[in-house]
C-alpha positions in Angstrom: 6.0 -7.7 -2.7 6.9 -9.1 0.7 10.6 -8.9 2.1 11.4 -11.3 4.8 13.9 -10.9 7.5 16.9 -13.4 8.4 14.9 -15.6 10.4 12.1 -16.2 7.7 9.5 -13.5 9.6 8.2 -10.8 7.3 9.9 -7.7 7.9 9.2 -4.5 8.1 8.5 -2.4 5.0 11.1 0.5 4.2 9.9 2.8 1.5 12.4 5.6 -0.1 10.9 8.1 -1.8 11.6 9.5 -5.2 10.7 11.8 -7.7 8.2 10.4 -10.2 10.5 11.1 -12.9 13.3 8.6 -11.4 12.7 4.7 -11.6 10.3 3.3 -8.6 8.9 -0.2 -7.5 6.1 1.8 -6.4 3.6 4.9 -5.7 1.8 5.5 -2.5 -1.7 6.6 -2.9 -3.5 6.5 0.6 -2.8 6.0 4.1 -5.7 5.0 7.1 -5.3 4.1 10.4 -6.9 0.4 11.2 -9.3 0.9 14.1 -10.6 -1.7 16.5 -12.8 -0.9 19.5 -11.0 -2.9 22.4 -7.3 -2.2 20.6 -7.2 -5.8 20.2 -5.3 -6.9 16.9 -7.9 -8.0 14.8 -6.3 -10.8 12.3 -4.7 -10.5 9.2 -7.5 -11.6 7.5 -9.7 -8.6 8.9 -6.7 -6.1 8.6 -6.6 -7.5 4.6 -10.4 -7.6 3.7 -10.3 -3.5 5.6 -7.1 -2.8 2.9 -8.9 -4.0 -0.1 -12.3 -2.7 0.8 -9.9 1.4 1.6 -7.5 0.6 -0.8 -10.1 0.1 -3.9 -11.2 2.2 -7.0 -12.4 4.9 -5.1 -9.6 6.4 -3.0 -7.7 5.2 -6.2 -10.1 7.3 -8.4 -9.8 10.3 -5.8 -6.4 10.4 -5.9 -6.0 10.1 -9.4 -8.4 12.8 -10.1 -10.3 10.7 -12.8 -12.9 7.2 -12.9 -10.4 6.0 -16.0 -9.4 2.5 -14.5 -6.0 1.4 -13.6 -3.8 0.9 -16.2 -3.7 -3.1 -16.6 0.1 -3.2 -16.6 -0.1 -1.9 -12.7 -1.5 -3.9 -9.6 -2.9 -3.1 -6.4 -0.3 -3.8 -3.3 -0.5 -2.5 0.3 1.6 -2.6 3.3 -0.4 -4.6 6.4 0.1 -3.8 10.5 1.3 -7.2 11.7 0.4 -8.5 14.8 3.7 -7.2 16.2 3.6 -4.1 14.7 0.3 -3.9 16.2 1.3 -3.9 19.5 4.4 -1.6 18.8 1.4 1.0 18.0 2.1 0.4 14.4 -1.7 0.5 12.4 -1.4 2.2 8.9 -1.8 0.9 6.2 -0.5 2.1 3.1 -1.9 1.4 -0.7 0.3 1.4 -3.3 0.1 0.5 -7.4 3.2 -1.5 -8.9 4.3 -2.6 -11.4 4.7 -6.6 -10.9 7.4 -7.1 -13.3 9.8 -4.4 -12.2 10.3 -0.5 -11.3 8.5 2.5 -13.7 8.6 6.2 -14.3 6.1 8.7 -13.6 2.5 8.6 -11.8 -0.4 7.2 -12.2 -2.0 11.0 -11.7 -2.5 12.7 -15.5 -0.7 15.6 -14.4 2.5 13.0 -13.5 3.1 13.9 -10.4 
């Protein structure tokens, strides 16, 4: 779920939110800061391994209130700080579950919202 700008560089996510009742390509779950001691960017490959290791089952579990695994329709995405980003001040990343093949309705919480 990467968009890319007009030159071919990855570009910067955009996210409108919805109600869970309308279609969506997505739904946000958690959000961390990336820290690094000397405010150096750290690599994408150390920003990614930090995203899967946050983003996993259990802030998944805590926000969905339950231990039931993810539905296996749904997949685990997140938007990365890029190195530019990075030095713009930009170091959230946000986790997300999609559904690869298109847009869904409702939440992935049992309450549904």
């Amino acid at each position: 779920m990467r968009d890319y700008d007009a030159s071919g560089a990855p570009a910067a996510p955009s996210v409108d939110i919805v109600p869970c009742g309308q279609p969506h390509d997505g739904e946000a779950f958690a959000v961390f800061t990336v820290e690094n001691g000397d405010g150096a960017f750290p690599g994408a490959d150390r920003i990614r391994v930090t995203a899967e290791q946050k983003c996993g089952e259990t802030a998944l579990a805590g926000y969905r209130g339950t231990d039931a695994p993810l539905p296996e329709s749904l997949e685990l995405y997140y938007y990365l700080p890029t190195e530019s980003s990075w030095d713009d001040g930009g170091r959230k990343v946000t986790c997300f579950v999609g559904h690869p093949a298109g847009q869904r309705t409702g939440s992935i919480r049992p309450s549904g919202s």
